[in-house]
Backbone as CSV, one residue per row, in Angstrom:
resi,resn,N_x,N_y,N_z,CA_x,CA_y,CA_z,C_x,C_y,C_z
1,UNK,24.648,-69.170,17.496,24.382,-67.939,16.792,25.723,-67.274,16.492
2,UNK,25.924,-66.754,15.245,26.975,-65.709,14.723,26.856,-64.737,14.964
3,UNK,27.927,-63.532,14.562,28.140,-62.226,14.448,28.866,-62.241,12.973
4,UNK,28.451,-61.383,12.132,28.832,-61.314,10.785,28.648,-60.093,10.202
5,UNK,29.076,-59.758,9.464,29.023,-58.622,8.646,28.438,-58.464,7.142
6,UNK,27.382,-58.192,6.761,27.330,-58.542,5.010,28.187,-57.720,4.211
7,UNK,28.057,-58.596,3.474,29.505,-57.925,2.703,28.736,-57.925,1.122
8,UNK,27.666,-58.481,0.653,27.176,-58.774,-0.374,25.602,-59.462,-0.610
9,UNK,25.403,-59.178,-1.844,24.487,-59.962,-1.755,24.149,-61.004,-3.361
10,UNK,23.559,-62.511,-3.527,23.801,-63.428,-3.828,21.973,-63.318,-4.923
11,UNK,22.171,-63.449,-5.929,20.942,-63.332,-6.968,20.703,-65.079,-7.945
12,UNK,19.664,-65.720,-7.487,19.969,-66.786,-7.949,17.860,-67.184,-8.923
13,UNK,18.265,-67.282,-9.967,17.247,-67.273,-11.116,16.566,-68.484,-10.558
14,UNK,17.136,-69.870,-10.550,16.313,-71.023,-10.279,16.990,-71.551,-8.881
15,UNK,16.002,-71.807,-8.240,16.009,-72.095,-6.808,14.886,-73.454,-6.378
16,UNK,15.502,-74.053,-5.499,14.436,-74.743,-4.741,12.677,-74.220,-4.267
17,UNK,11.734,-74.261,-4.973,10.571,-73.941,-5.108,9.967,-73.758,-3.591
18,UNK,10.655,-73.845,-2.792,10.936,-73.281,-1.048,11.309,-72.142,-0.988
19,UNK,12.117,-71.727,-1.885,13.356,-70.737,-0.994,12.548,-69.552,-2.094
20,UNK,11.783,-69.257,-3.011,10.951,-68.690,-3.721,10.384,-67.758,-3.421
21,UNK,11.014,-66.158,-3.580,10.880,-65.308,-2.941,12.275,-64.519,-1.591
22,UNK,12.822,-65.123,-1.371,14.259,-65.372,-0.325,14.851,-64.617,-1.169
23,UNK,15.337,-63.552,-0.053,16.987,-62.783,-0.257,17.985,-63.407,0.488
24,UNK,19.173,-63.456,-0.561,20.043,-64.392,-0.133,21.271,-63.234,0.290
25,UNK,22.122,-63.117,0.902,23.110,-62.338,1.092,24.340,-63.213,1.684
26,UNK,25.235,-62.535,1.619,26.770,-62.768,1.854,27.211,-61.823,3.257
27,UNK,27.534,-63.383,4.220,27.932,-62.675,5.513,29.186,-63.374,6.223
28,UNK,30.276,-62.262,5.908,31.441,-62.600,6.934,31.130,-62.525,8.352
29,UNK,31.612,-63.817,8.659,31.728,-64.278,10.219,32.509,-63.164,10.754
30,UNK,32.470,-62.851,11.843,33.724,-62.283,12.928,35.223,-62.571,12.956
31,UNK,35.904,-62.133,13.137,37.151,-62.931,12.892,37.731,-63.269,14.466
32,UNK,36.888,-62.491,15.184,37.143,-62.451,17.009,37.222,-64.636,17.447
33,UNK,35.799,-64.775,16.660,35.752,-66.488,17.079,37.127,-67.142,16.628
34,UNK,37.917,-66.717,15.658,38.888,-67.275,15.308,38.824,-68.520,14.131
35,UNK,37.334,-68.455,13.179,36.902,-69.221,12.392,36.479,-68.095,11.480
36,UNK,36.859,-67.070,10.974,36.231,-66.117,10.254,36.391,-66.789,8.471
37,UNK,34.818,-66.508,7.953,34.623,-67.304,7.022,33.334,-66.778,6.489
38,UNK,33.136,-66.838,5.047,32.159,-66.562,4.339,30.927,-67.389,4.077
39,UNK,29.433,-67.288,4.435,28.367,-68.028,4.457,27.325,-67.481,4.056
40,UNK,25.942,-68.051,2.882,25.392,-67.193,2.817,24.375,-67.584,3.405
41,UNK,23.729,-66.406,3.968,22.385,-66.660,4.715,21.101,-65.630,4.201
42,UNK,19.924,-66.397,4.522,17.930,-66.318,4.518,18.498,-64.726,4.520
43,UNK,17.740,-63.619,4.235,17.779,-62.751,4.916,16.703,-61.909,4.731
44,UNK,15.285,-62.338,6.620,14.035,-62.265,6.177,13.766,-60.844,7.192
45,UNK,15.244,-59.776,7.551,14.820,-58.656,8.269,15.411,-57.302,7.594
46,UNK,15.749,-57.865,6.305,15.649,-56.411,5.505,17.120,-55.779,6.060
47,UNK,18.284,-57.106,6.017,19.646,-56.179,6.237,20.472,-55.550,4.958
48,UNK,21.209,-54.737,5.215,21.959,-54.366,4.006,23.223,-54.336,4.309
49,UNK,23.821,-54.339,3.147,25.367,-54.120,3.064,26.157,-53.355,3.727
50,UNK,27.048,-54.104,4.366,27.907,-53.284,5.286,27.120,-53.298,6.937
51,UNK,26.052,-53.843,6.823,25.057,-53.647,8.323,25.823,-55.204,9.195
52,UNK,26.224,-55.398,10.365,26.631,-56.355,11.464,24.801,-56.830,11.869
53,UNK,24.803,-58.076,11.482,23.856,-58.841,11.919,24.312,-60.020,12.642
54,UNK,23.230,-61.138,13.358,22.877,-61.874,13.998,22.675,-63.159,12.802
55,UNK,23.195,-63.997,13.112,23.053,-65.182,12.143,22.766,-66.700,12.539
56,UNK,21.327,-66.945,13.107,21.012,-68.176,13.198,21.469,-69.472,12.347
57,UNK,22.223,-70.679,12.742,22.284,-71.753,11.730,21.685,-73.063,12.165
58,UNK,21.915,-73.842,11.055,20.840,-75.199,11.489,19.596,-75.455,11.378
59,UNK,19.167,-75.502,12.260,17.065,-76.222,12.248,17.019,-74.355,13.171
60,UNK,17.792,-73.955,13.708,17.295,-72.359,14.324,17.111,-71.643,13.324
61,UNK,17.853,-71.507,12.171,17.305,-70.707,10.824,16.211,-70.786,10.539
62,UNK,15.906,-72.502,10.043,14.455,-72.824,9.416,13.398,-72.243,10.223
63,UNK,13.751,-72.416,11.595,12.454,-72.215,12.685,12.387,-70.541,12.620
64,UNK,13.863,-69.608,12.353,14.064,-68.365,12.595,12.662,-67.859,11.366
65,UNK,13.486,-68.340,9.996,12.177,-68.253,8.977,11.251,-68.165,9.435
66,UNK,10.413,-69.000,10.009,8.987,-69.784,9.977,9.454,-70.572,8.329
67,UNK,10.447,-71.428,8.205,10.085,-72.231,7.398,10.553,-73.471,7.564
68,UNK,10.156,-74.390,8.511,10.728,-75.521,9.044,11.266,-76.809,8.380
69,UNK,10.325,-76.551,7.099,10.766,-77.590,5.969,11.521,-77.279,4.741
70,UNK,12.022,-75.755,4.769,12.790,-75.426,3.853,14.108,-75.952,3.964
71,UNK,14.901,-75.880,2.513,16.401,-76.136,3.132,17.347,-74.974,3.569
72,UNK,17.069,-74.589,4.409,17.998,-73.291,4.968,18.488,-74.031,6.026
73,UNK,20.038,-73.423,5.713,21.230,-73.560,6.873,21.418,-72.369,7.331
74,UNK,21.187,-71.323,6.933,21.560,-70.197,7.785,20.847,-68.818,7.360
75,UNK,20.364,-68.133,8.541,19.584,-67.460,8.237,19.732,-66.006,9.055
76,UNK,19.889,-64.538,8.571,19.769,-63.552,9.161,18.922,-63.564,10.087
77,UNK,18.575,-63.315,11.412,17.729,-63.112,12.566,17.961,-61.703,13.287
78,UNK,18.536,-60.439,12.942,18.598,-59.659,13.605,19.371,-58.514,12.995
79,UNK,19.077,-57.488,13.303,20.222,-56.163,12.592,21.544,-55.934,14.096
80,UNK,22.337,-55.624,13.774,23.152,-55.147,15.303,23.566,-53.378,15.335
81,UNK,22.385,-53.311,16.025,22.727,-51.681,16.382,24.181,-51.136,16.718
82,UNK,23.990,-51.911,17.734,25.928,-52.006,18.983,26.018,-52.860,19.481
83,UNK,27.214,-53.190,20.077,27.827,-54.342,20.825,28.701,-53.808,21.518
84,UNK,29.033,-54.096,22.830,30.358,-54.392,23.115,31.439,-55.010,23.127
85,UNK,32.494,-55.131,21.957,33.494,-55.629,22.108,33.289,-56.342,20.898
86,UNK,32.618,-55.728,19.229,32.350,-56.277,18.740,33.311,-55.125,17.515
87,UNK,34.323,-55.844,17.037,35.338,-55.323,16.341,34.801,-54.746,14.926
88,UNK,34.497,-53.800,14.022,34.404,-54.236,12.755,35.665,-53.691,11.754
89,UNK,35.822,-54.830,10.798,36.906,-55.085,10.191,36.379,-54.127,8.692
């Protein structure tokens, strides 16, 4: 699981007849892991711009969805109220 920040969000006309309906957004990684990097992820809890979320990847996205056979690699799972020790840039 990530820590990321959205920074944006991603509008796409024709899509995989899966992903149909999906908000897509733009989320910087942390830069704390020392891999800080741009990915876009599912985003099925209504985050917004500028909000620090939780970012499931892999088969944990699909399952995060409920969409096990979609092609999602990465998927919002959470808003982040607070943290400790969680920098924002």
């Amino acid at each position: 699981m990530l820590i990321g920040k959205v920074v944006g969000s991603v509008v796409s006309t024709r899509k995989n007849e899966k992903l149909v309906g999906s908000k897509f957004m733009i989320v910087e990684t942390c830069a704390q892991t020392g891999n800080a990097k741009r990915i876009v992820a599912v985003d099925n809890v209504g985050a917004g711009i500028g909000e620090m979320v939780l970012v499931a990847t892999g088969s944990a996205a699909r399952i995060g969805c409920d969409q096990p056979s979609s092609p999602i690699d990465a998927a919002i799972v959470g808003i982040i109220d607070s943290g400790i020790g969680i920098v924002e840039e």
